[in-house]
PAMITOR-536878 format. One record per residue (C-alpha): residue number from 1; residue in three letters; x, y, z. Coordinates in nm, 3 decimals. Layout:
# PAMITOR-536878
<fivo k="NUM" r="ALA" X="X" Y="Y" Z="Z"/>
...
***
This chain:
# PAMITOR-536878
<fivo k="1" r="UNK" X="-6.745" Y="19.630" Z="8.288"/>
<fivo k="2" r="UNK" X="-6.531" Y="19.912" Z="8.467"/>
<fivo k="3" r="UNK" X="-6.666" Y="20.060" Z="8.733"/>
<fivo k="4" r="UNK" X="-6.784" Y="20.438" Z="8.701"/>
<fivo k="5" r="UNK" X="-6.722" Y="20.704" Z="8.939"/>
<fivo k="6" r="UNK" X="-6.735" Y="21.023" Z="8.972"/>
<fivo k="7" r="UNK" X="-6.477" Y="21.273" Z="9.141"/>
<fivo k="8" r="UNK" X="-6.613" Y="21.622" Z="9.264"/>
<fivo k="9" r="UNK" X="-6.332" Y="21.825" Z="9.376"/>
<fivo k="10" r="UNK" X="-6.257" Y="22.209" Z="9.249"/>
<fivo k="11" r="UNK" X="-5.861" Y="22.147" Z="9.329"/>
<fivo k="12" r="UNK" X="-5.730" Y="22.058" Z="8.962"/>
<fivo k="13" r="UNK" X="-5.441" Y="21.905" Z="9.082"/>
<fivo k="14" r="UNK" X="-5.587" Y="21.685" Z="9.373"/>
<fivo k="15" r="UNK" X="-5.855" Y="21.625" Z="9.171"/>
<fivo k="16" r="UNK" X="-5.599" Y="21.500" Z="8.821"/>
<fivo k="17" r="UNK" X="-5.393" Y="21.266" Z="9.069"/>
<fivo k="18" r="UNK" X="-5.728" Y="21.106" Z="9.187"/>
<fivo k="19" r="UNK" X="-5.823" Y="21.055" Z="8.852"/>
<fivo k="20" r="UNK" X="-5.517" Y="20.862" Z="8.741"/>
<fivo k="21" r="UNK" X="-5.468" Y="20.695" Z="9.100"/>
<fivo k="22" r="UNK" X="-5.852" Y="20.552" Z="9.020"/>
<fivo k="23" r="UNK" X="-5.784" Y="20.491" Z="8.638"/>
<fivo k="24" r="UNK" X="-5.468" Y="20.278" Z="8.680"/>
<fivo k="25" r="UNK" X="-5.650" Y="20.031" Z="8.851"/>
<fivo k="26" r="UNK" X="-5.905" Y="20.013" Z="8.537"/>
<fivo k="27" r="UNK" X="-6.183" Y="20.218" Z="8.672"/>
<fivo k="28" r="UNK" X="-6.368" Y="20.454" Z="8.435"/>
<fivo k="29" r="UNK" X="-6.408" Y="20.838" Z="8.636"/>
<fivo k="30" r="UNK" X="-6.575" Y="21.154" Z="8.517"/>
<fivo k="31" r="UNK" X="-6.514" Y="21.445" Z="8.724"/>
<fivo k="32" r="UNK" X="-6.649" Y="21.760" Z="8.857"/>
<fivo k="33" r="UNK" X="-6.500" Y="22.081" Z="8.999"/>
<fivo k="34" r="UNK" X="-6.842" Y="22.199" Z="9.166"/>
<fivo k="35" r="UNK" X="-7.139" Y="22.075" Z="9.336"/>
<fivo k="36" r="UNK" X="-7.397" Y="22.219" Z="9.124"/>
<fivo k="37" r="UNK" X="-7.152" Y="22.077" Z="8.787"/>
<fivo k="38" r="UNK" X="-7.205" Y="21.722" Z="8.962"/>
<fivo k="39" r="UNK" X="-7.522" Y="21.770" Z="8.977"/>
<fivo k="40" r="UNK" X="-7.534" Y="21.807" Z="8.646"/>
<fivo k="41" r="UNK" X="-7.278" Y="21.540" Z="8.547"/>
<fivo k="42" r="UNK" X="-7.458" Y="21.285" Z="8.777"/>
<fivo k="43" r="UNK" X="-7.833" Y="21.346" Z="8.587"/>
<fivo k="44" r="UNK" X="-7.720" Y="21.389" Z="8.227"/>
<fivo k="45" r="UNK" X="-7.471" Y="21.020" Z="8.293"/>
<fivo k="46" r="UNK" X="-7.658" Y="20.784" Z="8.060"/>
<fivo k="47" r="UNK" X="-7.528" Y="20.459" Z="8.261"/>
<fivo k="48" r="UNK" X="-7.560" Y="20.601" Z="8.611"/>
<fivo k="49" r="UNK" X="-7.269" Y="20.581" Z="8.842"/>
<fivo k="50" r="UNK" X="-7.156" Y="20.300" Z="9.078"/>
<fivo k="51" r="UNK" X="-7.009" Y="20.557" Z="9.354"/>
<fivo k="52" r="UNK" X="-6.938" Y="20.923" Z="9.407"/>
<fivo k="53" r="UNK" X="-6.633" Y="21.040" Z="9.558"/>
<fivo k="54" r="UNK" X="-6.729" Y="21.454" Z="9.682"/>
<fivo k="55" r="UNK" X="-6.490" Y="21.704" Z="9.836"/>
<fivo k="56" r="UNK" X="-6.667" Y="21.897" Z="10.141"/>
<fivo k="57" r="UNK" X="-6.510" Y="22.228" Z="10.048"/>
<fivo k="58" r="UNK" X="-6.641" Y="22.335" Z="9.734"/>
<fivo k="59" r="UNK" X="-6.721" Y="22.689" Z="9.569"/>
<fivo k="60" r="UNK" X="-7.054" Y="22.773" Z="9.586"/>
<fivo k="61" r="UNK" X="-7.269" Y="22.460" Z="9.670"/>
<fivo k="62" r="UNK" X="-7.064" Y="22.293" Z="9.933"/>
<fivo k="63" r="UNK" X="-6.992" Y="21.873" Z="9.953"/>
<fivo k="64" r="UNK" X="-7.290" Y="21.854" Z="10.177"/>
<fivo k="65" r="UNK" X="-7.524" Y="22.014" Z="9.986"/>
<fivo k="66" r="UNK" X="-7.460" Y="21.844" Z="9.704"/>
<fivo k="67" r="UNK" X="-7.442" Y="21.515" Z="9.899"/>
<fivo k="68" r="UNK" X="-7.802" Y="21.572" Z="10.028"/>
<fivo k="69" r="UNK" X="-7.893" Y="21.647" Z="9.669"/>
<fivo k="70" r="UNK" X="-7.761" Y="21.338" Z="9.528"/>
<fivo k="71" r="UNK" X="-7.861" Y="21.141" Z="9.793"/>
<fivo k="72" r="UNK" X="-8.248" Y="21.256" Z="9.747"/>
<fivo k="73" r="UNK" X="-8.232" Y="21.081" Z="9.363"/>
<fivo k="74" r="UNK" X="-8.060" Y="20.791" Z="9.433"/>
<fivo k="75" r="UNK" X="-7.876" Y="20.539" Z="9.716"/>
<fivo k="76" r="UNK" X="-7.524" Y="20.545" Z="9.495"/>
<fivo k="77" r="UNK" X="-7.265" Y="20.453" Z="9.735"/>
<fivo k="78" r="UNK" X="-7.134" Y="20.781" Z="9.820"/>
<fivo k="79" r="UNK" X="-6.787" Y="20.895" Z="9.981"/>
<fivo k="80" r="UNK" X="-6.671" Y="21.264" Z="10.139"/>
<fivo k="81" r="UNK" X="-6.336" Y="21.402" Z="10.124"/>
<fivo k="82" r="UNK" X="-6.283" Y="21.645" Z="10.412"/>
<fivo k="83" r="UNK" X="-5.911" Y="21.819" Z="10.527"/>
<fivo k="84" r="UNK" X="-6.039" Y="21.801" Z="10.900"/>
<fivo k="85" r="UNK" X="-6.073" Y="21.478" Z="11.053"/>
<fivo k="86" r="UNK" X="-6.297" Y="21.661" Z="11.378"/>
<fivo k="87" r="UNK" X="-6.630" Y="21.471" Z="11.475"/>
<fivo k="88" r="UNK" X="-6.827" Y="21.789" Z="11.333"/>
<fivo k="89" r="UNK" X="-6.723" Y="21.776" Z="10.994"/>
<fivo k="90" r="UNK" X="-6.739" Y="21.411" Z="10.961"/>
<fivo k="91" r="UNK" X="-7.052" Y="21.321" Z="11.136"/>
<fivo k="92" r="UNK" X="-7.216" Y="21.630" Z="10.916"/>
<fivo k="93" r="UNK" X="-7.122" Y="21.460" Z="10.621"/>
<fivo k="94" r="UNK" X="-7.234" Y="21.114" Z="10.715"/>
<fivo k="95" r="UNK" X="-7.575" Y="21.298" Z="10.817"/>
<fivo k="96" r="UNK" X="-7.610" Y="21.422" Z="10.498"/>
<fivo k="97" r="UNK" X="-7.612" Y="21.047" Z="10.344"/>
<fivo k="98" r="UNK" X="-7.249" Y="20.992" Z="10.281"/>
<fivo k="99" r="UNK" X="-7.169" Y="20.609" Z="10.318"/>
<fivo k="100" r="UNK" X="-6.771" Y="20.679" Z="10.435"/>
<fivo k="101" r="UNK" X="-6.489" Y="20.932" Z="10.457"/>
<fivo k="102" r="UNK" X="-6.121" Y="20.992" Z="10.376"/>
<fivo k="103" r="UNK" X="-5.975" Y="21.307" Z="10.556"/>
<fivo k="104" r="UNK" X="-5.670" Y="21.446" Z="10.354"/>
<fivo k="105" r="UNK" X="-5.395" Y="21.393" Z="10.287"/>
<fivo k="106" r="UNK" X="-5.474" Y="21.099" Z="10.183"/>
<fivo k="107" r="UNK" X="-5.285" Y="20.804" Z="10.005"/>
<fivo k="108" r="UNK" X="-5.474" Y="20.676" Z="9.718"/>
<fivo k="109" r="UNK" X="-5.419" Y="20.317" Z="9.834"/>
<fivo k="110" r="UNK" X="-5.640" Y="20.405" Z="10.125"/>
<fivo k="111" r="UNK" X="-5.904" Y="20.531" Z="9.905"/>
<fivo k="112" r="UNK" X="-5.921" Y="20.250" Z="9.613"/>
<fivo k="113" r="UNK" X="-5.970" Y="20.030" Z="9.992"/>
<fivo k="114" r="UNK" X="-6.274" Y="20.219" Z="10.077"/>
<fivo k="115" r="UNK" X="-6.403" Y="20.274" Z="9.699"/>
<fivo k="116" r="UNK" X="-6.364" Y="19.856" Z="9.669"/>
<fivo k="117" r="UNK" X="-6.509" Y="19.767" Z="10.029"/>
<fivo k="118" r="UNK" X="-6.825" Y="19.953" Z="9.933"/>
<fivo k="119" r="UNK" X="-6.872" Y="19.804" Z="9.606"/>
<fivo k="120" r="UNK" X="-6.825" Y="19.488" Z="9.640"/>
<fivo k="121" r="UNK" X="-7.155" Y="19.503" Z="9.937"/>
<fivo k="122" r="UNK" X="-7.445" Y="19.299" Z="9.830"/>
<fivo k="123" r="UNK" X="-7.777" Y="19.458" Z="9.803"/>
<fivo k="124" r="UNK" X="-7.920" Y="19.184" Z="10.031"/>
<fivo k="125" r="UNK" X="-7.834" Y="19.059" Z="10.326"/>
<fivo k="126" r="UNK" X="-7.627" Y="18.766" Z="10.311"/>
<fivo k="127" r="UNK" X="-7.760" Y="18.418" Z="10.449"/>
<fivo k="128" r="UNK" X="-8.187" Y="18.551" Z="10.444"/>
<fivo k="129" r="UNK" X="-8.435" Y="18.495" Z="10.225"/>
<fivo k="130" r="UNK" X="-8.788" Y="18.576" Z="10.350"/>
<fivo k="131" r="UNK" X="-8.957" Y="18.872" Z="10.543"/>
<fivo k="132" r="UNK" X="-8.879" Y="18.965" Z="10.820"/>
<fivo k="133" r="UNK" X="-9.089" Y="19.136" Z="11.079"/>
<fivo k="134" r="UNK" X="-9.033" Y="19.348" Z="11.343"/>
<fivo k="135" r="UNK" X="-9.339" Y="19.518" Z="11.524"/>
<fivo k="136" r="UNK" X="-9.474" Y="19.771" Z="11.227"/>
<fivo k="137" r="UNK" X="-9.132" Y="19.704" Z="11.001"/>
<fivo k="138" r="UNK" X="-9.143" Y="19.424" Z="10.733"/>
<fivo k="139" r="UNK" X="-8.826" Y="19.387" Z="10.631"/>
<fivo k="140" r="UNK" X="-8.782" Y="19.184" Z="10.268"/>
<fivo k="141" r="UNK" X="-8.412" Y="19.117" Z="10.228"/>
<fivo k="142" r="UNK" X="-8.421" Y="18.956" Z="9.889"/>
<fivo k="143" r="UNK" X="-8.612" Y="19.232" Z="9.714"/>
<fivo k="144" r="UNK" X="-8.411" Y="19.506" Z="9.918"/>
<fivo k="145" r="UNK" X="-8.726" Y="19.655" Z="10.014"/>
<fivo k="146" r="UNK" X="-8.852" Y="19.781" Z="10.400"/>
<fivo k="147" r="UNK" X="-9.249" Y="19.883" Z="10.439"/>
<fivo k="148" r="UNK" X="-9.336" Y="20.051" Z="10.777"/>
<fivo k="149" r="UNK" X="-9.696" Y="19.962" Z="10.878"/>
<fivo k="150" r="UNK" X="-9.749" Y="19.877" Z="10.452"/>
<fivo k="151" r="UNK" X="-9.590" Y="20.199" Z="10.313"/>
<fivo k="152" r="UNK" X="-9.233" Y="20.170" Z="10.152"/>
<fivo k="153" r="UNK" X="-8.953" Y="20.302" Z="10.342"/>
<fivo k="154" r="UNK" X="-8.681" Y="20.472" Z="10.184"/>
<fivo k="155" r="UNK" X="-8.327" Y="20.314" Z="10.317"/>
<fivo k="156" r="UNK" X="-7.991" Y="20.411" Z="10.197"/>
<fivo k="157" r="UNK" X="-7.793" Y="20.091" Z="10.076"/>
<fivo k="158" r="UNK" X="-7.599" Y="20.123" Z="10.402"/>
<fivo k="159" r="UNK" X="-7.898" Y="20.170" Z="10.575"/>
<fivo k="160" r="UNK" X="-8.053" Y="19.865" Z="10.446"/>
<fivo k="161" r="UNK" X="-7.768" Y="19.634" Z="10.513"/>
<fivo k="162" r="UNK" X="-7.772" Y="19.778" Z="10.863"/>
<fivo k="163" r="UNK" X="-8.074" Y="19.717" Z="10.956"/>
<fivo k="164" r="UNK" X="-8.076" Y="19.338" Z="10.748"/>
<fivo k="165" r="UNK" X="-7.782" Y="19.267" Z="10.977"/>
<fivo k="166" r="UNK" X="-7.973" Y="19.363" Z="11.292"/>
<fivo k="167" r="UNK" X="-8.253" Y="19.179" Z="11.179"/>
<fivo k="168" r="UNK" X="-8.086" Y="18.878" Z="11.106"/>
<fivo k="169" r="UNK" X="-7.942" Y="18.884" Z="11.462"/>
<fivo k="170" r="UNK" X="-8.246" Y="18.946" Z="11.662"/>
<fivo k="171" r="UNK" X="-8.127" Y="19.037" Z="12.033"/>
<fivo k="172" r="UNK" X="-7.801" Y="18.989" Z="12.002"/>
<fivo k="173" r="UNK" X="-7.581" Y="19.262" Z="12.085"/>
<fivo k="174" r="UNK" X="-7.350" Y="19.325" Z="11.766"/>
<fivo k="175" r="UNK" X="-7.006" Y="19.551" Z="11.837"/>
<fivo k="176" r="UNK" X="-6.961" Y="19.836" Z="11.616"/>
<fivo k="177" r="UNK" X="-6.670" Y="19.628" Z="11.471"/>
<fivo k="178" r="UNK" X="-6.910" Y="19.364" Z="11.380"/>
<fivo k="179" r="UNK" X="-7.108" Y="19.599" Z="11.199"/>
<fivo k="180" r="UNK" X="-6.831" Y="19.740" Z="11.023"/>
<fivo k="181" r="UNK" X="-6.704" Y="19.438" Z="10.878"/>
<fivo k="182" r="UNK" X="-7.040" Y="19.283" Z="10.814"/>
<fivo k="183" r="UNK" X="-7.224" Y="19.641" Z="10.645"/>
<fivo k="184" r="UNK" X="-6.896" Y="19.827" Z="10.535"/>
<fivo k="185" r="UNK" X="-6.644" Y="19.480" Z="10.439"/>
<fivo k="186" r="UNK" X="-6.430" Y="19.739" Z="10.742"/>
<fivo k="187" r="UNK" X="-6.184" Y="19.598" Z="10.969"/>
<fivo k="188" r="UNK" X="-5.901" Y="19.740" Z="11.086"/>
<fivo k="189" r="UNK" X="-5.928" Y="20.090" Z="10.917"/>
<fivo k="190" r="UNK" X="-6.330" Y="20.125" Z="10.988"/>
<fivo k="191" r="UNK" X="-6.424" Y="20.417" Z="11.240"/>
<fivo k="192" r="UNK" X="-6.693" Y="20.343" Z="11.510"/>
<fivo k="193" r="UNK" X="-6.897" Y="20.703" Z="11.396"/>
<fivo k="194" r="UNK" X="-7.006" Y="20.539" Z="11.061"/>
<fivo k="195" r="UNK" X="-7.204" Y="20.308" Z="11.258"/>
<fivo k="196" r="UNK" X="-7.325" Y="20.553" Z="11.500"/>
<fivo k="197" r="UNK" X="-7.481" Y="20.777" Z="11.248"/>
<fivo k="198" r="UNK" X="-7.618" Y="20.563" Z="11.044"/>
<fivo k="199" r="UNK" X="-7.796" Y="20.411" Z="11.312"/>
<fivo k="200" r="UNK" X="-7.975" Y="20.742" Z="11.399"/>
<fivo k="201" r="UNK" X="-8.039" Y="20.810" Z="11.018"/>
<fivo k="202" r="UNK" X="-8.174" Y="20.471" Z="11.057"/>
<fivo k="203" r="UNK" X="-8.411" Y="20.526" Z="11.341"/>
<fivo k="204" r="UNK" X="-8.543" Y="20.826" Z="11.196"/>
<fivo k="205" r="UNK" X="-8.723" Y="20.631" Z="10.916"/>
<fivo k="206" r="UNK" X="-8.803" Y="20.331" Z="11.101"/>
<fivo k="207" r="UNK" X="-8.893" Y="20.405" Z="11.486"/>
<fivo k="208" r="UNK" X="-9.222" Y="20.592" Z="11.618"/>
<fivo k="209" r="UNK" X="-9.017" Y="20.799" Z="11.832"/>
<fivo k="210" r="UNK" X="-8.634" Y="20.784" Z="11.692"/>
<fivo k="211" r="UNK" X="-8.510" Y="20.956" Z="12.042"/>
<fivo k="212" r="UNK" X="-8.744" Y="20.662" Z="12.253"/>
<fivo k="213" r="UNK" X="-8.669" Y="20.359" Z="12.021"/>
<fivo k="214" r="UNK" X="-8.860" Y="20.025" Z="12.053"/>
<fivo k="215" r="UNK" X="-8.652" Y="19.780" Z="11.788"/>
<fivo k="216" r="UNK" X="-8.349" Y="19.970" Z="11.747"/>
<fivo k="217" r="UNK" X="-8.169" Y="19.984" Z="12.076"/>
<fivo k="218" r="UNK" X="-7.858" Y="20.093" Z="12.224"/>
<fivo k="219" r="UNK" X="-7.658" Y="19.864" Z="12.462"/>
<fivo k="220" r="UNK" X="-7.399" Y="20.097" Z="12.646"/>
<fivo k="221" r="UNK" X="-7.045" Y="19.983" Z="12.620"/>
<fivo k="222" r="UNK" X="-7.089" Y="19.701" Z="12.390"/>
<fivo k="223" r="UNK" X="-7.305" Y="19.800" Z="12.060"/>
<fivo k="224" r="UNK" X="-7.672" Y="19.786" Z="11.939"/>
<fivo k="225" r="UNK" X="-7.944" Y="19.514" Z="11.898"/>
<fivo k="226" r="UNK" X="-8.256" Y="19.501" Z="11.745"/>
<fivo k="227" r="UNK" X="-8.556" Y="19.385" Z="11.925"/>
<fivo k="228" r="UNK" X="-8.849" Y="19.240" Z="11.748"/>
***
C-alpha cells in the first residue's frame, strides 16, 4: 500500500512541488494550506496517516500549534519545515512533538531521506522481547507500551524507541550518533539536537524530578545512559 502523508504548507507553489516530488516516488499526499485545515484533514482521513510533513509559518494557527494539536491525538511520525535553521526555532518545534526537521530551501531528495528513515522505524525495539524494569518504569518493548509505578505512560514513537534503546543498553554510555542511527535510521545527515530534546521530552514523563534525573542521565562530552 502507498504510504499517506500529509503536506501543511499555505505556499501553493512550495507546497505543489512537494506534492509531486513525494508522488513520483509512489506515495499517496493530501495537503493543507493551514493549521486549523490540517486539523481538519488529519480527523476526517478515514485511513489515518503514516507521517505529517507541517510548515512552521502558517496563517493563523502556526506549525507549532498545530503540531502540539496533532501530537495530543496521535504519535504519527511528524516532520517541521522551518526557513531558519537557528536552535530556537528548531528546538521549539521538536518541543512541540515534531520527530525531525528540514530548514528551507530544501532539495526534495533530502526530504524523501528523512520521510523514509522515519518510516521504515519499528515500533519495538529491535533484539528485546520481555519487560524491562527500571526503578518505577516497566518498560514492555513488544507491546510498545511504558507504565510508571502501574499507570500507562504516554511516549511518542521516538520517544519510545529512545528510551527501548537506553534500556536495552543499561549503563552504557551511547553517543548521540548512536542514537541517531539506532532511533532515527540517521547517520551522516542526523543533528545532535533531535536527541537532546527528545531526551528532556523524555524525562518529563518518566523521571520524579526531570531537572534531578535518577535513570536517565547525562554523561558530559560523550552522550547519555540509562541507569536501572
Amino acid at each position: 500500500m502507498a504510504t499517506k502523508l500529509l503536506i501543511v504548507e499555505d505556499d501553493e507553489r512550495i507546497r505543489a512541488s512537494m506534492r509531486l516530488s513525494l508522488e513520483d516516488e509512489g506515495n499517496e499526499v493530501s495537503e493543507a494550506d493551514s493549521g486549523e485545515g490540517a486539523l481538519d484533514t488529519f480527523a476526517n482521513s478515514n485511513d489515518g496517516f503514516d507521517l505529517v510533513i507541517i510548515d512552521i509559518m502558517l496563517p493563523g494557527m502556526n506549525g507549532f500549534e498545530c503540531c502540539r494539536e496533532i501530537r495530543k491525538q496521535s504519535t504519527v511520525p511528524i516532520v517541521i519545515v522551518t526557513a531558519r535553521a537557528d536552535t530556537h526555532d528548531v528546538v521549539a518545534g521538536l518541543e512541540a512533538g515534531a520527530d525531525d526537521y528540514v530548514t528551507k530551501p530544501f532539495e526534495p531528495k533530502e526530504l524523501s531521506a528523512r520521510i523514509r528513515a522515519l518510516l521504515r522505524r519499528s515500533k519495538t525495539a529491535e533484539g528485546s522481547h520481555g519487560a524491562i524494569n527500571v526503578g518505577e518504569i516497566e518498560i514492555l518493548p513488544d507491546a510498545g507500551e511504558v507504565k510508571k509505578n502501574g499507570e500507562e505512560v504516554h511516549l511518542t514513537r521516538t520517544e519510545f524507541l529512545l528510551l527501548c534503546e537506553l534500556a536495552t543498553n543499561p549503563g552504557k554510555v551511547l553517543s548521540r550518533e548512536h542514537l541517531l542511527e539506532k532511533v532515527w535510521s540517521y547517520d551522516y545527515f542526523g543533528d545532535g539536537r533531535l536527541v537532546d530534546v527528545h531526551i528532556r521530552r523524555l524525562r518529563t514523563k518518566v523521571e520524579r524530578d526531570p531537572a534531578n534525573p535518577d535513570h536517565v542521565l547525562t554523561v558530559r562530552g560523550l552522550g547519555y545512559k540509562l541507569v536501572i
